[in-house]
BAFI-3210 file (N, C-alpha, C; in Angstrom, 3 decimals, decimal comma, padded with zeros to 6 digits):
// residues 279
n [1|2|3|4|5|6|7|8|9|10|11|12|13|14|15|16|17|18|19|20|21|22|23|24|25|26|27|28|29|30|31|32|33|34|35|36|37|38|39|40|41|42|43|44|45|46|47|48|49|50|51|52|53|54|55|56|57|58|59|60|61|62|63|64|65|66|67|68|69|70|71|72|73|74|75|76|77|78|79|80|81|82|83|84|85|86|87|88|89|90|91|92|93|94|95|96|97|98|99|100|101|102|103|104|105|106|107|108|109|110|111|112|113|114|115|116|117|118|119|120|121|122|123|124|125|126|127|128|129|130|131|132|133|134|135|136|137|138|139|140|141|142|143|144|145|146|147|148|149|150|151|152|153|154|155|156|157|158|159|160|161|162|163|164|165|166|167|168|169|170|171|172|173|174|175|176|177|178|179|180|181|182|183|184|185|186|187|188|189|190|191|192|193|194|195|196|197|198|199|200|201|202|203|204|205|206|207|208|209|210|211|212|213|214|215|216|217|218|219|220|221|222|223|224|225|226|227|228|229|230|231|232|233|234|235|236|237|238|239|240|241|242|243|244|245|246|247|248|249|250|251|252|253|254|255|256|257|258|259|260|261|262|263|264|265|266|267|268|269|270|271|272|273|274|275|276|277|278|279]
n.u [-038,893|-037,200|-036,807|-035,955|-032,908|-032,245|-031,955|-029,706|-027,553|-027,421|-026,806|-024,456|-023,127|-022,915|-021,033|-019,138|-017,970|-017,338|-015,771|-013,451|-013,360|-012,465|-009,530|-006,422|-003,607|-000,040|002,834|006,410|009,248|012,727|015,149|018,208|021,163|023,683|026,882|029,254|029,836|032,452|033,161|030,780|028,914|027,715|024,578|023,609|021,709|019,701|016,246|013,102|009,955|007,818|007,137|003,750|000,673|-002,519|-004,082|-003,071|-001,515|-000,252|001,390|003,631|004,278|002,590|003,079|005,611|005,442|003,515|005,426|007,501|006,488|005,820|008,214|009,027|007,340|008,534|010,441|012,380|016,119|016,250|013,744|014,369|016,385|015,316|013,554|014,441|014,023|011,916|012,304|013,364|011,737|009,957|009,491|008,836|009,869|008,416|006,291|003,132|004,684|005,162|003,060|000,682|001,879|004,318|006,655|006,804|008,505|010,500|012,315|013,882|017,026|017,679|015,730|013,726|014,991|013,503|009,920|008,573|005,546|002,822|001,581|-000,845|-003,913|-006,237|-008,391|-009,283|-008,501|-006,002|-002,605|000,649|003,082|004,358|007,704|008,085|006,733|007,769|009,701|012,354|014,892|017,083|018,521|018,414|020,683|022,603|023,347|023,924|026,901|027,539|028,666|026,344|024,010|021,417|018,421|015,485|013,064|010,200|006,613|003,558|000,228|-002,707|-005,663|-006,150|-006,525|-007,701|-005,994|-006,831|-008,235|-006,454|-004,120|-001,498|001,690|003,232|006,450|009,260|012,944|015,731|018,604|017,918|018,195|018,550|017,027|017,054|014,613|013,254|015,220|016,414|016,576|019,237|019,633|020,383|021,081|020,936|020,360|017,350|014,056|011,944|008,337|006,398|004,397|003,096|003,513|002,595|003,719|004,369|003,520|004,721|004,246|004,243|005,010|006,616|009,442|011,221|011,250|014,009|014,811|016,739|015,491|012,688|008,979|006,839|005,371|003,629|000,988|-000,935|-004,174|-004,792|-005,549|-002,980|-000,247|001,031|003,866|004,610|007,057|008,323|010,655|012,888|016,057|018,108|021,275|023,398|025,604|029,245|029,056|026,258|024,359|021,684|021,580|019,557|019,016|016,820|014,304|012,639|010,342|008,732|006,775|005,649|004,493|004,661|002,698|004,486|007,254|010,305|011,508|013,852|015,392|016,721|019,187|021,640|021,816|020,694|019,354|016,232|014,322|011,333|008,657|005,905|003,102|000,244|-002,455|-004,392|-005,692]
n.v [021,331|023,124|021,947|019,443|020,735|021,318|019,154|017,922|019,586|019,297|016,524|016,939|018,344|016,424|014,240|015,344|016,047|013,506|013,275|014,318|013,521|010,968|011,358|009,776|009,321|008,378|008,768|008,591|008,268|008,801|008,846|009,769|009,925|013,099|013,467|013,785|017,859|018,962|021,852|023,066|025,659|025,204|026,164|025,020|026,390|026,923|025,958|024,109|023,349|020,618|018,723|018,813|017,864|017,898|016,049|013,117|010,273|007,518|004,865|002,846|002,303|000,445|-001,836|-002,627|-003,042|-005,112|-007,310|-007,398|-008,414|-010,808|-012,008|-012,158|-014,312|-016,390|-017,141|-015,231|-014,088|-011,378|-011,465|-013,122|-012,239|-009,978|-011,046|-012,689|-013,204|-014,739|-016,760|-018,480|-019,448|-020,405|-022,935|-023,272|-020,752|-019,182|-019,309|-017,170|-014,878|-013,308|-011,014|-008,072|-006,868|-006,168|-003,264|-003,285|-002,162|-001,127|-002,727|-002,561|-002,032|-001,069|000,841|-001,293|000,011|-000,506|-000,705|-003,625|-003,828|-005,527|-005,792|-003,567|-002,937|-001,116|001,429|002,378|003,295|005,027|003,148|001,516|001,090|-001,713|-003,245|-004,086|-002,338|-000,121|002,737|003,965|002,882|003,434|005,650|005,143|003,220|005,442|006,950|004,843|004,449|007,025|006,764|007,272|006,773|005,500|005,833|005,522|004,541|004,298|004,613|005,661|005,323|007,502|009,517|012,572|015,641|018,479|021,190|021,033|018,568|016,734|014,551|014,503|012,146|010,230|010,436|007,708|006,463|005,000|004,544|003,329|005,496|005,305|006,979|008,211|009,059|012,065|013,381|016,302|017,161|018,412|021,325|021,387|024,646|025,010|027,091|027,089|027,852|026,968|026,001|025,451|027,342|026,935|023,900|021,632|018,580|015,611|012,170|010,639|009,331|011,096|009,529|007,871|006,138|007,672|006,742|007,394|008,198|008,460|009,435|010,865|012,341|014,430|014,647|015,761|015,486|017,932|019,254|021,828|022,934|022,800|020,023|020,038|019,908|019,396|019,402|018,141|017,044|015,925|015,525|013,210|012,203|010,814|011,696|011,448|012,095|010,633|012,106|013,496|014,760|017,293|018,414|020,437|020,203|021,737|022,316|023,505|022,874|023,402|021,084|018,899|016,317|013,497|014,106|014,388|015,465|017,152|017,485|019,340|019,384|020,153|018,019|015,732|014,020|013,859|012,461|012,837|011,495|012,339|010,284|010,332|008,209|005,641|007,822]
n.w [-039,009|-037,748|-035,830|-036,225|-037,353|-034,172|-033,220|-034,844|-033,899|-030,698|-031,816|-032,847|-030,740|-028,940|-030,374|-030,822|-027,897|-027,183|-028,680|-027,719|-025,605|-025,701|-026,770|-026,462|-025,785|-025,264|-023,510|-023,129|-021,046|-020,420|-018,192|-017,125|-015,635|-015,043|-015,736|-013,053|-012,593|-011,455|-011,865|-011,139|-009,661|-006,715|-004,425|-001,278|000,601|000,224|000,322|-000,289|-000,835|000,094|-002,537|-003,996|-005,078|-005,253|-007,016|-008,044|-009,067|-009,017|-010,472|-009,916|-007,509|-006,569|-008,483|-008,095|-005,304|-005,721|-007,151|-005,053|-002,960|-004,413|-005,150|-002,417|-001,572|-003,027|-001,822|-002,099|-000,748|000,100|002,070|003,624|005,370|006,827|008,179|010,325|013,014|012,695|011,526|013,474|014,951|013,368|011,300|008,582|006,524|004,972|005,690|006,861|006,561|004,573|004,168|003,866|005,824|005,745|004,520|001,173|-000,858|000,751|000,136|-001,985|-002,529|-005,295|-007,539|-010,374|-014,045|-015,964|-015,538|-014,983|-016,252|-017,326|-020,942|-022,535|-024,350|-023,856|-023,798|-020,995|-018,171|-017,053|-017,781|-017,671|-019,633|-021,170|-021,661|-023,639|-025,389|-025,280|-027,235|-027,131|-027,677|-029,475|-028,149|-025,829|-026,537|-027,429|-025,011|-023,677|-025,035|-024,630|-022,049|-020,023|-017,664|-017,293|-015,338|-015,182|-017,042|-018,832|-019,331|-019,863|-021,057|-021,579|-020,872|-022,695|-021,247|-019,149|-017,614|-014,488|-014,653|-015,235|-013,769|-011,747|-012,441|-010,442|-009,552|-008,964|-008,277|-008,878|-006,920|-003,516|-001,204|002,100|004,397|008,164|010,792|010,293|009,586|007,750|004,301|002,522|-000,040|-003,227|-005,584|-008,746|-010,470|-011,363|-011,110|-008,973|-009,644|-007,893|-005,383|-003,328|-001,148|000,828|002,656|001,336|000,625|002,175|005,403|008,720|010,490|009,672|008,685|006,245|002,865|000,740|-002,570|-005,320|-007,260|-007,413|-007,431|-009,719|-012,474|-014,824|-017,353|-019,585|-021,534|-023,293|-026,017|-027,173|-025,727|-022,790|-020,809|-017,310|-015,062|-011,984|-010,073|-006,582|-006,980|-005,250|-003,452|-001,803|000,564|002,185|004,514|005,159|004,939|003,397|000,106|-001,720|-005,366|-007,056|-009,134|-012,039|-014,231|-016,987|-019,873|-023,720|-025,551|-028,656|-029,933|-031,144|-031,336|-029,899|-026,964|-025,443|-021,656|-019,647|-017,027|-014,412|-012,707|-014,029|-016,883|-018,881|-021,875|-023,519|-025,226|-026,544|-027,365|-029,753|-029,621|-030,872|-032,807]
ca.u [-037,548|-036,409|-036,794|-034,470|-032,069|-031,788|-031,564|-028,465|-026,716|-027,398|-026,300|-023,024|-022,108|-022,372|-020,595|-017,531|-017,274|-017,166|-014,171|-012,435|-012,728|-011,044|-008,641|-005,842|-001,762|001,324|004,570|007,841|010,156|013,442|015,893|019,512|022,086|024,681|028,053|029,494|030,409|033,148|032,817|029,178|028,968|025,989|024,428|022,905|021,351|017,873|014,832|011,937|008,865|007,599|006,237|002,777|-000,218|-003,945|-004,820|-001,695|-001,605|001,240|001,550|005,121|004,435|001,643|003,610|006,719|004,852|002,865|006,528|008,150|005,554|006,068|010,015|009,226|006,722|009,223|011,796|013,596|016,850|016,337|012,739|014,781|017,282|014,160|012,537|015,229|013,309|010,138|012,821|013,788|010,485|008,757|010,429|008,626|009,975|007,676|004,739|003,088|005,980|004,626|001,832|000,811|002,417|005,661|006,926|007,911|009,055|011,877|013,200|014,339|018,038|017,701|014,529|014,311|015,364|012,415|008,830|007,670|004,510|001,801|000,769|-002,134|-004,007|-007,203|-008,552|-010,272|-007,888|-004,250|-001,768|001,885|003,488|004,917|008,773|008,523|005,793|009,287|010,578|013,554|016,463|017,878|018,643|019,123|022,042|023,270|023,430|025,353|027,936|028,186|028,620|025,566|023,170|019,773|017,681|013,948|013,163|009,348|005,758|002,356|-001,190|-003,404|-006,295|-005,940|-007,122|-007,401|-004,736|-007,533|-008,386|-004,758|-003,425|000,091|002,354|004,083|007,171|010,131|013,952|017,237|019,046|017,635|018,506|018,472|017,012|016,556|013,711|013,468|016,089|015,623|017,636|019,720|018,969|021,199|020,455|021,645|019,562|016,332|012,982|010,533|007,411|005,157|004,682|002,523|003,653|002,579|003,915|003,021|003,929|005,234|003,633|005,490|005,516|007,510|010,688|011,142|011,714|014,755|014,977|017,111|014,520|011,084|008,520|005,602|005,118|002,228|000,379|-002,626|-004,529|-005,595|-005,055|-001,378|000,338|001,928|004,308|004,812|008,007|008,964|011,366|013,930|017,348|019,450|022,473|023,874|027,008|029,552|028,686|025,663|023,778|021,405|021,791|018,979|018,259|015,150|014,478|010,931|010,395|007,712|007,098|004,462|005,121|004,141|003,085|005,684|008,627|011,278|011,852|014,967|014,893|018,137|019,435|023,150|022,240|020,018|018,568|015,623|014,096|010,321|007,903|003,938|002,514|-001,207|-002,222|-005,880|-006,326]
ca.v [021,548|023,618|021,043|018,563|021,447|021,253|017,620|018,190|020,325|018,687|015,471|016,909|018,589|014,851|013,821|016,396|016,126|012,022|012,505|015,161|012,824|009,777|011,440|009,293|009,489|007,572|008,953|007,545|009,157|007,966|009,716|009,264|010,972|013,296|012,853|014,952|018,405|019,436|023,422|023,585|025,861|025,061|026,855|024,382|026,816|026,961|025,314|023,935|023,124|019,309|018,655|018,191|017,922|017,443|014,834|012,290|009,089|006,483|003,107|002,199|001,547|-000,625|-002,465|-002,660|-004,037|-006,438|-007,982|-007,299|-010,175|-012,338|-012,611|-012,926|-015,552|-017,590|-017,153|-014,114|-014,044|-009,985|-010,909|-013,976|-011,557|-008,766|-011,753|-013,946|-014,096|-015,344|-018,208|-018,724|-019,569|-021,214|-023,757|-022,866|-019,442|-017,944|-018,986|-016,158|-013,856|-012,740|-010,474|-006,596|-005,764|-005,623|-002,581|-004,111|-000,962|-000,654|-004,106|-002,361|-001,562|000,288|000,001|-001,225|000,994|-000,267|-001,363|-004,722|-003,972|-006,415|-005,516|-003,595|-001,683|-000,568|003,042|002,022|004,434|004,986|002,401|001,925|000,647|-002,693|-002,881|-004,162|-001,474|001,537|002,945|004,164|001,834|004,316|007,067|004,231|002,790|006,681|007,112|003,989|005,301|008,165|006,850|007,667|005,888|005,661|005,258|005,545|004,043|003,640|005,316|005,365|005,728|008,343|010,227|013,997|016,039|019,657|021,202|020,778|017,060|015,381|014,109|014,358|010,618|010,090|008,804|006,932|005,938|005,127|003,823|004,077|006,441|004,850|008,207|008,370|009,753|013,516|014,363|016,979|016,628|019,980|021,646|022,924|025,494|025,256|028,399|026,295|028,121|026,084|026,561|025,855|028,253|026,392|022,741|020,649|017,527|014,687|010,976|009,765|009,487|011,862|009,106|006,918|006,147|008,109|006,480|008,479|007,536|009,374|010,551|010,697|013,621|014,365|014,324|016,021|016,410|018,269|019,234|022,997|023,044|021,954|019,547|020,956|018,931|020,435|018,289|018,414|016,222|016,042|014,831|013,250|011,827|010,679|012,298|010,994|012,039|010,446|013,206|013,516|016,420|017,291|019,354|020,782|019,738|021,719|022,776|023,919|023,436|023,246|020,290|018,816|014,999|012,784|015,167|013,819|016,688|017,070|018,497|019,547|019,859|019,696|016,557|014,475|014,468|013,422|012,514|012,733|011,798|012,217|009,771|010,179|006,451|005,483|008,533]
ca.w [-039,575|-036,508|-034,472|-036,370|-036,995|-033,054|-032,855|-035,249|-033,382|-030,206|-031,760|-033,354|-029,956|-028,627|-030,568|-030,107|-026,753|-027,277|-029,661|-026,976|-024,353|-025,573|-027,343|-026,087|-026,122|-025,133|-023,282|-022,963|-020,384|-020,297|-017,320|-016,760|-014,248|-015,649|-015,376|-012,082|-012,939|-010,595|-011,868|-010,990|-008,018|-006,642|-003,283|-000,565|001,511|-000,122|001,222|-000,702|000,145|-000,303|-004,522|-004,048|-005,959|-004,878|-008,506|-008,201|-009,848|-008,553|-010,994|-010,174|-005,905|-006,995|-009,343|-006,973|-004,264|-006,167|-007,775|-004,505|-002,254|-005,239|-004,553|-001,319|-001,591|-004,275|-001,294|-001,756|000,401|000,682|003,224|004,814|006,267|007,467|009,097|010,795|013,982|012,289|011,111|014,098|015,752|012,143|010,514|006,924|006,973|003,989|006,058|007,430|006,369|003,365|003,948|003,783|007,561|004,776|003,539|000,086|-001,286|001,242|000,357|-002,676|-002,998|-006,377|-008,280|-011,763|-014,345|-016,600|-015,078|-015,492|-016,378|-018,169|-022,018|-022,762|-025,658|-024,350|-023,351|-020,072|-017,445|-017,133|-017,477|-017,751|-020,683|-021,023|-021,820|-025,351|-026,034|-025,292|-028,482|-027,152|-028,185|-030,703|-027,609|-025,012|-027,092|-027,225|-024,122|-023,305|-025,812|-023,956|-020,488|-019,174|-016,670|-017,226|-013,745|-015,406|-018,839|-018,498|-020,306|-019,917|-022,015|-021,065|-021,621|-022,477|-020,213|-019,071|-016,490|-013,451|-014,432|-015,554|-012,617|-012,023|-012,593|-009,103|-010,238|-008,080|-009,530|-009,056|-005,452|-002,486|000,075|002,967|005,190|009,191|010,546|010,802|009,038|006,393|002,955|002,094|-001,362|-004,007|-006,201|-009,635|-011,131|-011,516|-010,044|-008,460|-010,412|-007,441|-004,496|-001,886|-000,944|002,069|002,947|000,269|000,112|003,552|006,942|009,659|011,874|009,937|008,316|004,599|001,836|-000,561|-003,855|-006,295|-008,045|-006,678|-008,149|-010,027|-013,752|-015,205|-018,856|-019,724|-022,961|-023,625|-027,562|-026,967|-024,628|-021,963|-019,239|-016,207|-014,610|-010,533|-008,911|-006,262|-007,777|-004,304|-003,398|-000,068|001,133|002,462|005,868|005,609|004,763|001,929|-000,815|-002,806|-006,117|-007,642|-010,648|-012,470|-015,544|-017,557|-021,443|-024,236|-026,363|-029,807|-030,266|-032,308|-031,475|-028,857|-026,392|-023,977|-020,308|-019,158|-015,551|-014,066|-012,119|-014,607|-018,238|-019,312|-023,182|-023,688|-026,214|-026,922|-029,004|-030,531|-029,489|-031,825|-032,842]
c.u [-036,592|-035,854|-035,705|-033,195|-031,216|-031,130|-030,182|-027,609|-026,929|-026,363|-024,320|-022,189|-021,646|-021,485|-018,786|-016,798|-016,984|-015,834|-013,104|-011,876|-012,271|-010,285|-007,268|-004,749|-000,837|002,434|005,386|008,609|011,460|014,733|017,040|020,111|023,095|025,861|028,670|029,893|031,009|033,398|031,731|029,595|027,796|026,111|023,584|021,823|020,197|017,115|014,083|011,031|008,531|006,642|004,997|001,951|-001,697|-004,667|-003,418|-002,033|-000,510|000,834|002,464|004,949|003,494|002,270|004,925|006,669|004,334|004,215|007,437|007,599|005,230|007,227|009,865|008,345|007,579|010,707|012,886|014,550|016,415|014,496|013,507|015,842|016,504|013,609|013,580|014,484|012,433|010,981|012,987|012,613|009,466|009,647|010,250|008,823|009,410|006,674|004,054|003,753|005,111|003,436|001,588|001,057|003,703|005,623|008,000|008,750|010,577|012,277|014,064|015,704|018,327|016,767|015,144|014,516|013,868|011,517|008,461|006,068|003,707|001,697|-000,452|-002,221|-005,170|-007,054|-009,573|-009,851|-006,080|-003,477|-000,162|002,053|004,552|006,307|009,210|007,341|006,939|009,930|011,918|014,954|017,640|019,077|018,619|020,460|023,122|023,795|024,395|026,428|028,705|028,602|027,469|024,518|022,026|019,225|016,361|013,627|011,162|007,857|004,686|000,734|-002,427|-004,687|-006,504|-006,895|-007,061|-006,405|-005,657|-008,170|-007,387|-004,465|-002,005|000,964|002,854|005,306|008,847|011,691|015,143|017,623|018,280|017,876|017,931|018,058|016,703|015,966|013,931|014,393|015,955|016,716|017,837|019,399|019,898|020,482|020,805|020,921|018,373|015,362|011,686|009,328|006,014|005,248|004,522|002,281|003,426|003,155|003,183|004,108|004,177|004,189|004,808|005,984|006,505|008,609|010,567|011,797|012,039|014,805|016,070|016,775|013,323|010,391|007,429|006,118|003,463|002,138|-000,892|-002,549|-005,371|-004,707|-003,721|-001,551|001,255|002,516|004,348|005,758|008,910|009,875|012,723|015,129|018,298|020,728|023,095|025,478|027,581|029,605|027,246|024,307|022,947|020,926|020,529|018,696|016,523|015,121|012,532|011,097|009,023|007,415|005,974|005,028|004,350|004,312|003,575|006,782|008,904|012,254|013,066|015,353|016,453|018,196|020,768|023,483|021,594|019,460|017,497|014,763|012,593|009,539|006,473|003,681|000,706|-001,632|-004,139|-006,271|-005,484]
c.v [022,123|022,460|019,281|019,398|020,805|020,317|017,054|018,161|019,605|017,273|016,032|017,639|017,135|013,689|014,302|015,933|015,056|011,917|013,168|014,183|011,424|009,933|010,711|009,453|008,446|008,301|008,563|008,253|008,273|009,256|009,116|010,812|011,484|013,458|014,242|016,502|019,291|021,058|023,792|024,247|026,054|025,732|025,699|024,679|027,109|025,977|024,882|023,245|021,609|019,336|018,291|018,550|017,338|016,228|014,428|011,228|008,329|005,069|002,760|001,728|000,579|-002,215|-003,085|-003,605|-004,713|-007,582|-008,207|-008,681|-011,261|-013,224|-013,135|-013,910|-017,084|-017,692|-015,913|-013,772|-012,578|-010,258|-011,842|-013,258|-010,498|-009,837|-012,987|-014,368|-014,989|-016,538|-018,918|-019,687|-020,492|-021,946|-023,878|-021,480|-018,043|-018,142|-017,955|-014,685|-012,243|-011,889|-008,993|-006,045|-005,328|-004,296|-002,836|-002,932|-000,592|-002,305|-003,820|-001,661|-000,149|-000,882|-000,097|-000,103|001,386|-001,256|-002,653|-004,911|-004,739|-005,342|-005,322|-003,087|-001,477|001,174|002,850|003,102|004,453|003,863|002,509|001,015|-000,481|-003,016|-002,843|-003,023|-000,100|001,272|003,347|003,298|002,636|005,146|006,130|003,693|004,564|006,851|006,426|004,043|006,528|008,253|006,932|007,112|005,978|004,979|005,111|005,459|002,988|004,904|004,858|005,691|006,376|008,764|011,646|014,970|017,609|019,841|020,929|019,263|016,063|015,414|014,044|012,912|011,005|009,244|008,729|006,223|006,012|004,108|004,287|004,356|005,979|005,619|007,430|008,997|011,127|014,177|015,334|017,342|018,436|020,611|022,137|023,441|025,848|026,210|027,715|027,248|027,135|026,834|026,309|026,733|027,834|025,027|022,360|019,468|016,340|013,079|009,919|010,194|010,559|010,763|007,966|007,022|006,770|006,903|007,304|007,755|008,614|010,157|010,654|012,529|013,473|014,908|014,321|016,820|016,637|018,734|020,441|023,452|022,132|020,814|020,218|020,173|020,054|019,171|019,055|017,326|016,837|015,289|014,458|012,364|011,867|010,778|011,249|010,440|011,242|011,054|013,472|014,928|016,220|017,959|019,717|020,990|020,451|022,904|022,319|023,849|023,034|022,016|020,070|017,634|014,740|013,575|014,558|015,119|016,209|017,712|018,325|019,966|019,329|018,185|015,291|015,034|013,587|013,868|012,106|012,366|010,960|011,931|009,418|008,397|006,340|006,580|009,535]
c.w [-038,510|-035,513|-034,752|-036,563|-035,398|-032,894|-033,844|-034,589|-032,190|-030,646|-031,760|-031,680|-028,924|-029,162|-030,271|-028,977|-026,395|-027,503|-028,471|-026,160|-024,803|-026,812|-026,334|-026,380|-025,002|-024,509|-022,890|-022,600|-020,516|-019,472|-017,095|-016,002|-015,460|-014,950|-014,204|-012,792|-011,771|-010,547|-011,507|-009,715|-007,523|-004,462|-002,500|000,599|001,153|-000,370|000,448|-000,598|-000,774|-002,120|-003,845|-005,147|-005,317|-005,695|-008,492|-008,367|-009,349|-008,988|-010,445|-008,739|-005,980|-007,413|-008,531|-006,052|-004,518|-006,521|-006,790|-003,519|-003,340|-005,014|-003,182|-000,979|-002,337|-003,144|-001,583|-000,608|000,899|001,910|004,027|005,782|007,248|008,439|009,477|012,749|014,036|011,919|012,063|014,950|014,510|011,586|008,668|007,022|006,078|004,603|007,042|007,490|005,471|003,224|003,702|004,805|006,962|004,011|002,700|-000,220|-000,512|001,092|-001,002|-002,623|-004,101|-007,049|-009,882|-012,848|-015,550|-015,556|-015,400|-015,927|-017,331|-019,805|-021,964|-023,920|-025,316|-023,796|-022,520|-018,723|-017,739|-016,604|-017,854|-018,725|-020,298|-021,480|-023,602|-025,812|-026,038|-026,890|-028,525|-027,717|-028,667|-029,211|-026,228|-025,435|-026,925|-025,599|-023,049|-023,826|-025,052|-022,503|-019,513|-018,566|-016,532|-015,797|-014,324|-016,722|-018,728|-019,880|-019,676|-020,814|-020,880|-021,565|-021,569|-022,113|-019,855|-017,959|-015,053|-013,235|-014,439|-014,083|-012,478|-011,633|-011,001|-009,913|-009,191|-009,199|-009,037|-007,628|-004,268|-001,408|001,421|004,373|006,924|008,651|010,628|010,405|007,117|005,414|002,928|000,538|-002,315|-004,765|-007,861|-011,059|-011,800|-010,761|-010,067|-009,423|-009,301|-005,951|-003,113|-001,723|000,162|001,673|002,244|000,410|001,295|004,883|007,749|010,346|011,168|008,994|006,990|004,068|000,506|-001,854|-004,704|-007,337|-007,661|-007,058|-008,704|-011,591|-014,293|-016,518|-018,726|-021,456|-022,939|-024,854|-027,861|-025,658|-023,729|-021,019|-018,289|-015,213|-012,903|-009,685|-008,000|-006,785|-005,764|-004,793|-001,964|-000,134|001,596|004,122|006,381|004,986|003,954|001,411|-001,857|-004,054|-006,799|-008,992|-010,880|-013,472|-016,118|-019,113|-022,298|-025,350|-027,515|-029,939|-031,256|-032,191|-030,154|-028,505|-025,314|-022,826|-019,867|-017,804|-015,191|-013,601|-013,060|-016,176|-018,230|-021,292|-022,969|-024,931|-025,931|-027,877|-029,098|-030,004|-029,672|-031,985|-034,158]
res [x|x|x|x|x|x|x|x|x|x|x|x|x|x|x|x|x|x|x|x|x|x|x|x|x|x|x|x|x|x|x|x|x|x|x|x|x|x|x|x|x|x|x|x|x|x|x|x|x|x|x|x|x|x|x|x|x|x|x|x|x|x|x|x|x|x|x|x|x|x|x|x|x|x|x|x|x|x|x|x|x|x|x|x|x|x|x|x|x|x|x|x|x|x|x|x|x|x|x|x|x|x|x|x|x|x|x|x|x|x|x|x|x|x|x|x|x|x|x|x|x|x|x|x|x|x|x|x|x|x|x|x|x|x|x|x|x|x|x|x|x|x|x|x|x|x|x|x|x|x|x|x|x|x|x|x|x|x|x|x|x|x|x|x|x|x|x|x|x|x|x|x|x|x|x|x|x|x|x|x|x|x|x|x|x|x|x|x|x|x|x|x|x|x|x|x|x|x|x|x|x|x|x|x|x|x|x|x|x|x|x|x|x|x|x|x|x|x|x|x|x|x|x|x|x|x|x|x|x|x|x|x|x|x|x|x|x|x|x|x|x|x|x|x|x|x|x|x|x|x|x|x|x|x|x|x|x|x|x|x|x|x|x|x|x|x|x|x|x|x|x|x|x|x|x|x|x|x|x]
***
């Protein structure tokens, strides 16, 4: 009798820790710029150290660069202008063009605002959500009402996780900043504190050219009882001199799936929501 007792309890904690781990969810970010505010007085003279994260996840450069050597396989004028010597010298001028010595990613102008990503529905790892799978519409239409410019209108399915296993989203958006090398973006300060202390250098090589984006950052949920985001990006903007200005965008908050949360910052908004997904 003891001894099935055990084999109980045994079973039922196998089973627990079955249901924990593919408890699964859904979120749907959707980020737009806000409109200048010429009273802000913002300070440029503080520093911050590069967003990193040791567990980072990046769908969207994947996705980018897979859609980006398609255009230029179907002829895209934006590689026939990068490669006019190779025309010059080949008379088929996609042959040979087209390969991974390309950085697609800088052939981008301004990325899309939503992902092209494929349809899925299983619970195999993290993927990104496909455009007709976004619920937004309601609070996308708002938004165009109100003037305002959505740069990042995207989501992905997850599985919930503690704060030492979630990985934080890498996520990329808007125009891109066209940086030299070596030059280091200025900061304003619009009463925001960084929430992390000790950043190295994350995303780019030293030795070669950056790639700015207008939004570029990390995006991270975990699962201890609650949901919790934990949201870091830089917000730029290229001067007129040239120059590129950045803010610090990070914020901290405990959330509640099915509720549509809103993150406020002088230079950008963003609208969140965590959805339960089979479960």
């Amino acid at each position: 009798l003891m001894l099935l007792k055990k084999s109980l309890i045994v079973l039922c904690c196998l089973f627990s820790s079955t249901a924990f781990a593919e408890r699964w969810f859904e979120v749907e970010v959707l980020v737009f710029k806000q409109r200048p505010a010429p009273y802000l007085q913002e300070d440029f003279s503080l520093k911050h150290k590069a967003i990193e994260d040791k567990n980072t996840l990046d769908l969207l450069t994947p996705l980018y660069t897979e859609q980006a050597m398609q255009a230029c396989i179907d002829g895209d004028e934006r590689f026939q202008k990068r490669t006019f010597t190779d025309s010059l010298v080949n008379s088929n001028p996609q042959s040979g063009v087209c390969d991974n010595s390309i950085d697609y990613l800088q052939s981008y102008d301004e990325l899309p605002v939503t992902p092209l990503a494929p349809a899925k529905d299983d619970m195999q790892q993290t993927y990104l959500l496909a455009p007709q799978q976004l619920q937004f519409k309601a609070q996308y239409r708002q938004l165009d009402r109100k003037g305002l410019t959505p740069i990042l209108h995207t989501g992905w399915r997850f599985e919930g996780a503690s704060k030492s296993r979630a990985p934080s989203m890498h996520l990329i958006a808007g125009k891109h900043l066209k940086n030299e090398p070596n030059v280091t973006p200025s900061y304003s300060n619009p009463d925001f504190v960084s929430l992390l202390n000790s950043q190295p250098a994350l995303f780019n090589d030293p030795d070669q050219s950056k790639a700015e984006w207008e939004l570029d950052g990390l995006f991270k949920i975990h699962l201890r009882h609650y949901l919790y985001i934990t949201a870091n990006f830089d917000i730029s903007q290229k001067l007129e001199n040239g120059d590129i200005e950045s803010a610090r965008f990070s914020q901290f908050r405990r959330v509640i799936s099915g509720e549509v949360h809103y993150f406020d910052h002088p230079r950008m908004g963003m609208i969140v929501q965590i959805r339960k997904f089979k479960h």
